[in-house]
Each structure stands twice: as C-alpha cells, then as structure tokens.
C-alpha distance (Angstrom), angle and dihedral (degrees) to the residues before:
residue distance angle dihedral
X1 . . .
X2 4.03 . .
X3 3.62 110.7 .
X4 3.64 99.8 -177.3
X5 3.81 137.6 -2.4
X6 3.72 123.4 -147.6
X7 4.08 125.0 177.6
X8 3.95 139.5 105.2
X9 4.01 107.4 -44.3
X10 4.15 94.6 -119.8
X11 3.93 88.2 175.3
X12 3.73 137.3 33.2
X13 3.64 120.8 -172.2
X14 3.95 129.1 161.6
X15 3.91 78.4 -122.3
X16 3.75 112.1 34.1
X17 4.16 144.2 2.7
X18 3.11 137.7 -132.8
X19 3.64 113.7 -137.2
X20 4.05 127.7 -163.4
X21 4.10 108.9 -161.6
X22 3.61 107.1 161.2
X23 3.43 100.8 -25.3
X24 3.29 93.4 -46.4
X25 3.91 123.5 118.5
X26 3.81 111.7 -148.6
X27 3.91 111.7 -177.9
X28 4.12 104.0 -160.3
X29 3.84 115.2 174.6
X30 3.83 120.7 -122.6
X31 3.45 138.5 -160.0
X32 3.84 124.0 -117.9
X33 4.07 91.0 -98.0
X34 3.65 91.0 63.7
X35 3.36 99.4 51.8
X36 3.54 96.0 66.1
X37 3.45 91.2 50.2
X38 3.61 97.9 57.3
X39 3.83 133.8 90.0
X40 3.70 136.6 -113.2
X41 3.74 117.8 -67.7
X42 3.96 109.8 -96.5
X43 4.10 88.9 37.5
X44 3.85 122.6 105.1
X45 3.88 113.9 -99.9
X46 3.79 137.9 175.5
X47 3.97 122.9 -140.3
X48 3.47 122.0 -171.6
X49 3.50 103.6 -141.4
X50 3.83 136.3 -148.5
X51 3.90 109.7 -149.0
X52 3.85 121.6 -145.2
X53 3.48 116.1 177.0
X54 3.78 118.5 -178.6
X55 3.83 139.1 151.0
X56 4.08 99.9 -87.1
X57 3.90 95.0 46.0
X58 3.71 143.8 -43.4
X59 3.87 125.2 -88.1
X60 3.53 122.2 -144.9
X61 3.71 113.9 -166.4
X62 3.32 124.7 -162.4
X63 4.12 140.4 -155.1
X64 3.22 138.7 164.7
X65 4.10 93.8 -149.2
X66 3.50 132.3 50.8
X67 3.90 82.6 -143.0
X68 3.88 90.3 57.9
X69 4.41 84.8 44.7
X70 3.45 93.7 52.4
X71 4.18 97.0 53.6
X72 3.38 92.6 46.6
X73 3.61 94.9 57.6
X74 3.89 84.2 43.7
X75 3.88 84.6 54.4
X76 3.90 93.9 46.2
X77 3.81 88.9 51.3
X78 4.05 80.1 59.0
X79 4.38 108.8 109.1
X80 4.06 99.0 -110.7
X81 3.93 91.8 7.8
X82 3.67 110.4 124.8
X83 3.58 138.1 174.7
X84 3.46 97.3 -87.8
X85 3.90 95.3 46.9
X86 3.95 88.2 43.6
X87 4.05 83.8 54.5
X88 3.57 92.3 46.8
X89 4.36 89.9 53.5
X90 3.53 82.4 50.0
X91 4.10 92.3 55.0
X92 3.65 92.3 49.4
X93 3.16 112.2 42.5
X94 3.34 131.1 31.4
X95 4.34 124.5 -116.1
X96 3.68 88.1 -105.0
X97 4.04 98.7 37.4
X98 4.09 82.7 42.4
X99 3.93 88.9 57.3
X100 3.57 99.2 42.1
X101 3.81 97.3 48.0
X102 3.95 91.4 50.6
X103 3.87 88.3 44.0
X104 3.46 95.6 50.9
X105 3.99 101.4 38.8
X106 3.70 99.3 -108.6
X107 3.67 100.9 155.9
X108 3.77 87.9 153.9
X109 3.35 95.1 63.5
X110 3.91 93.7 38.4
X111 3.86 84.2 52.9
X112 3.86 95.5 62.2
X113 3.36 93.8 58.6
X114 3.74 111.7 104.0
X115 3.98 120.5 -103.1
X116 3.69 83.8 21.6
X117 3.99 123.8 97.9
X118 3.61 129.0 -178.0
X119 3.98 100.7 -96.8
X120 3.91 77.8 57.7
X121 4.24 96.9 45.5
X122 4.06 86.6 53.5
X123 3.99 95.3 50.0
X124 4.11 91.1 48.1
X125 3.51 88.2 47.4
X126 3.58 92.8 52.6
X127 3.46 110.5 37.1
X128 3.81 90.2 39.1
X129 4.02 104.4 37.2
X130 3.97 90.9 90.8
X131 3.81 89.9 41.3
X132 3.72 91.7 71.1
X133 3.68 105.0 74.4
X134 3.39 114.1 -138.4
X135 3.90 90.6 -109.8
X136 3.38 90.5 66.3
X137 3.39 94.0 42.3
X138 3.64 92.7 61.2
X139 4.04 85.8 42.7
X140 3.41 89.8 59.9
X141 3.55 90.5 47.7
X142 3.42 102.6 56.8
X143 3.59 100.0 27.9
X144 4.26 89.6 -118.6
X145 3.29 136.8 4.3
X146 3.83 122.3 -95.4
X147 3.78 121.8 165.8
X148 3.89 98.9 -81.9
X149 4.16 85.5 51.6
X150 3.66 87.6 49.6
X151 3.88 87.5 56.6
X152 3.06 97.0 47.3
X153 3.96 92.3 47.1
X154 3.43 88.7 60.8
X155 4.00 95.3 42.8
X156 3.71 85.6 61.7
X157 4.13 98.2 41.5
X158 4.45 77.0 53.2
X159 3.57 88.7 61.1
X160 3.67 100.3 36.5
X161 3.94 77.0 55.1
X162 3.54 86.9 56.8
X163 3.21 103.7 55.9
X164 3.80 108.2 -88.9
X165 4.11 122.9 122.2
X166 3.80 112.2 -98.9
X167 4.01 96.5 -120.5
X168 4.17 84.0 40.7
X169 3.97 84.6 53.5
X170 3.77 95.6 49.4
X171 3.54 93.6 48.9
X172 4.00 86.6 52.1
X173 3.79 95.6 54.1
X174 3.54 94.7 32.6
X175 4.40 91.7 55.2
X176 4.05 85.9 45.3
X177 3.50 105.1 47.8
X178 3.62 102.0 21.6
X179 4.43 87.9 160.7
X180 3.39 127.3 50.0
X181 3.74 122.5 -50.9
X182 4.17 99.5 -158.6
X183 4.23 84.0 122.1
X184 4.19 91.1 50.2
X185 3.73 130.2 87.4
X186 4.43 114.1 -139.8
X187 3.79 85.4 -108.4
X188 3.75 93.8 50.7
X189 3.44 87.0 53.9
X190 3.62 98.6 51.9
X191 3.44 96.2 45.7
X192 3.91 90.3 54.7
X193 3.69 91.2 44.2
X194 4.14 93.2 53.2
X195 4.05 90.6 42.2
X196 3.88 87.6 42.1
C-alpha cells in the first residue's frame, strides 16, 4: 500500500494532482481542503495518500493532513459512504466544520452538502457521532484549544463520565458557558451545565 507520495506537483486541479516521483506520474484525487493547502505547480509537495485498490482501477487519494486522512476513512467506514461521497464531505465542509456538524447532530447542514442527501446526513451522524471524541468536538468548536477550551473539554468528558451522551454533553456546556470560561474551575462548569 502507498502511504504517502512526495515529488514535483506536475498538475493541480480543484479535483486531482498530478504527481512526478521519480519519473513517475501518479494522479491521486483530492478533496477541496487539500487544494488550498498545496503549492504552486512545478514546486515539491507531499500527499498523504489513501490507497484503494479494486478490480476496475486503483484510487489514489490524496490529503494534505493526517486530520483530513483520518475522517475520510471515518467517512468510508460510513454504510453507503464511498470514496467519492467521502470526497465530496471533504469539499463542503471543512475537517473542523465536518467534525463539529457530525458531533453535534447537524444533519441539515450535512445534507446540503453536495453528493450527500438526507437519508445519507442521518447515517453519518449516527454511525459517526461517538467517533468524534469529545476533544475534538470541542476542537472543532472553538477552532483550537486554549486553556478555557481545555476546561471546558474536560467539563464535557465529566459529564460523559456521568452518564450523559458526548454530543448531549457538548450541547450542555456549550448552552451554559457560551463565552469564555478562563475565570471558571471544570467543576464550576459542570455544575452550571447540569443546573443549566
């Protein structure tokens, strides 16, 4: 299996690349996060690459995160989901957006995304919801974590603890301490988020 490709980007597409490694031109399709990421055609770039062999042709995927890897895989793991839907997530939504939506039951939002219809939204939600750990969750949330996020990470992990369902306890510390909580302890949090 290829794990990662790196050469002289020949091809940039908002859909695929073109990749030279040693004389070698390996075209891997990418999803619309990667492209931003990646340099100007003629410059050296490294893909990490998800490989799908199969009987009809071989997929390359490629990403230029491990974070952007990882959901995808989480998305092909998905009943129905295939590459090209898993791609498609990728397009319209952001890594971060992606995770947040799924942790917080947003199949709304997950349903406007191209490729992607409501039947589809529900399942992703489902059978990924508890996939998201609630530290990325609250990642997603705040866009990175700072000291108050960190709190209120492990606010939510105390209520998980106690019983509560992860996107449940995000919503919980999210609704009572919807600012930032640098001048709250964990517990105070909790205890606002269960009288909330």
């Amino acid at each position: 299996m290829i794990s990662f490709l790196d050469g002289i980007l020949e091809v940039r597409q908002t859909t695929h690349v073109v990749l030279n490694v040693g004389g070698v031109g390996y075209e891997a399709l990418i999803p619309l996060s990667s492209f931003d990421r990646l340099p100007r055609e003629g410059e050296r770039c490294r893909l990490l690459i998800h490989d799908l062999p199969r009987e009809d042709e071989h997929l390359l995927i490629g990403f230029a995160t491990e974070d952007e890897r990882s959901l995808f895989r989480r998305l092909l793991a998905v009943t129905g989901i295939g590459p090209k839907t898993a791609l498609s997530a990728l397009s319209g939504l952001s890594p971060r957006e992606l995770k947040l939506a799924i942790a917080q039951g947003e199949v709304k939002r997950l349903a406007s995304i191209s490729g992607i219809g409501r039947k589809t939204a529900e399942r992703i939600v489902v059978e990924l919801r508890d996939k998201i750990s609630a530290g990325e969750a609250l990642e997603a949330a705040a866009g990175g974590p700072s000291p108050s996020d960190l709190k209120r990470r492990d606010a939510i992990l105390a209520l998980i603890s106690l019983g509560y369902k992860q996107a449940e306890a995000v919503r919980m510390v999210t609704k009572a301490v919807p600012a930032a909580a640098e001048d709250l302890t964990v517990e105070e949090i909790v205890r606002r988020a269960l009288t909330g």
